[in-house]
C-alpha positions as CSV (number, residue, x, y, z in Angstrom):
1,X,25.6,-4.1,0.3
2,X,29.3,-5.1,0.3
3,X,31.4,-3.2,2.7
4,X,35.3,-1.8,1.4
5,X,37.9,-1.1,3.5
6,X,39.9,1.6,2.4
7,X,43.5,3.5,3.2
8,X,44.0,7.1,2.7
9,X,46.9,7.9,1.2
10,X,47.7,11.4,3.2
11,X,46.3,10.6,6.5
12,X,46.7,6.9,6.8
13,X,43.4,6.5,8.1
14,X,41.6,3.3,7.5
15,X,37.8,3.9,6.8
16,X,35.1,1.0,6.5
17,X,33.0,1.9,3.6
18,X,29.3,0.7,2.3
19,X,28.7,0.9,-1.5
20,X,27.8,-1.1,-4.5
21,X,30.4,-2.7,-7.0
22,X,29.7,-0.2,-9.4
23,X,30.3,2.8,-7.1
24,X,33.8,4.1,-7.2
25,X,35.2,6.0,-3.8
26,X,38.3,7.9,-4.1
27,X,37.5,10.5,-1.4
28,X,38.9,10.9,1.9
29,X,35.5,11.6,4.0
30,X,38.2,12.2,7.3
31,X,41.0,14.9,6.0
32,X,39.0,15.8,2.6
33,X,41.9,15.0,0.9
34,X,41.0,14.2,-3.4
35,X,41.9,11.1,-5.1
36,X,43.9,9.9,-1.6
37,X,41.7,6.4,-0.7
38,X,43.0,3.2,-2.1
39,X,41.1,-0.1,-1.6
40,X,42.4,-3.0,1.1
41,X,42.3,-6.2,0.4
42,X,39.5,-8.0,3.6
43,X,38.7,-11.1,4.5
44,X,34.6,-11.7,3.0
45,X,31.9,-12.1,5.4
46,X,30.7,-15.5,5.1
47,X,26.8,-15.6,7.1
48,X,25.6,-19.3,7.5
49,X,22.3,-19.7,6.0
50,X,19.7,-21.3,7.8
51,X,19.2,-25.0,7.6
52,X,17.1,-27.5,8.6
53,X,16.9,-29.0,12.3
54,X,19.3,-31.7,10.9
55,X,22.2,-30.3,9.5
56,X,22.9,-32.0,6.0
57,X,25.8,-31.7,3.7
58,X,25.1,-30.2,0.3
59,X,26.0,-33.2,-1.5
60,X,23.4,-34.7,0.4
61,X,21.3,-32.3,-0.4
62,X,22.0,-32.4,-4.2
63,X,21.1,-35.8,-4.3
64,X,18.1,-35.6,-2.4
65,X,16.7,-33.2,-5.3
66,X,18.2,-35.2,-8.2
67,X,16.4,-38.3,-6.8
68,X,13.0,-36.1,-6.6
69,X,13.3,-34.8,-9.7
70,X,13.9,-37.7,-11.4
71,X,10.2,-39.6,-9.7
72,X,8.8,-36.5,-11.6
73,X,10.2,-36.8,-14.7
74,X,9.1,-40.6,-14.5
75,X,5.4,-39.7,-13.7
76,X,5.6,-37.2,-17.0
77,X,7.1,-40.1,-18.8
78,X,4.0,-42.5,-18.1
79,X,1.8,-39.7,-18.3
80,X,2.8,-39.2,-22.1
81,X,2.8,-42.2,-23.1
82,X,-0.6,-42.5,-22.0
83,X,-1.9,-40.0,-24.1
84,X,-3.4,-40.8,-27.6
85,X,-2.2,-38.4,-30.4
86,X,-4.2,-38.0,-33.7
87,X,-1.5,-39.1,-36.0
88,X,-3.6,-37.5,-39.1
């Protein structure tokens, strides 16, 4: 879940706050003040994902799917061709 930063606009207090896209915050949880919280504008979190022992570039990566995915496209190839079809 995304996390907001947020400004209220009577106490001045900057609050941290969990919640989905959809959800819409405009209460001060610290004075109580209504309608007072304006959104920040933050930096995004970016997490590295896992990868394997050797780190690879994506491009890399890219290709190394493209090439297998092409070797099974080839073996569907020759394994149509193969087949006999009753043109009747």
């Amino acid at each position: 879940m995304p996390r907001y930063r947020y400004e209220c606009g009577k106490c001045a207090r900057i609050s941290i706050i969990f919640h989905t896209l959809k959800e819409k915050v405009i209460d001060c949880s610290i004075c109580g003040e209504k309608n007072s919280l304006h959104k920040l504008l933050s930096v995004p979190i970016i997490q590295k994902l896992n990868v394997q022992e050797e780190e690879q570039q994506t491009g890399d990566l890219t290709n190394e799917k493209i090439e297998e995915n092409r070797e099974i496209l080839k073996k569907q190839k020759m394994e149509m061709k193969e087949k006999n079809y009753d043109k009747t």
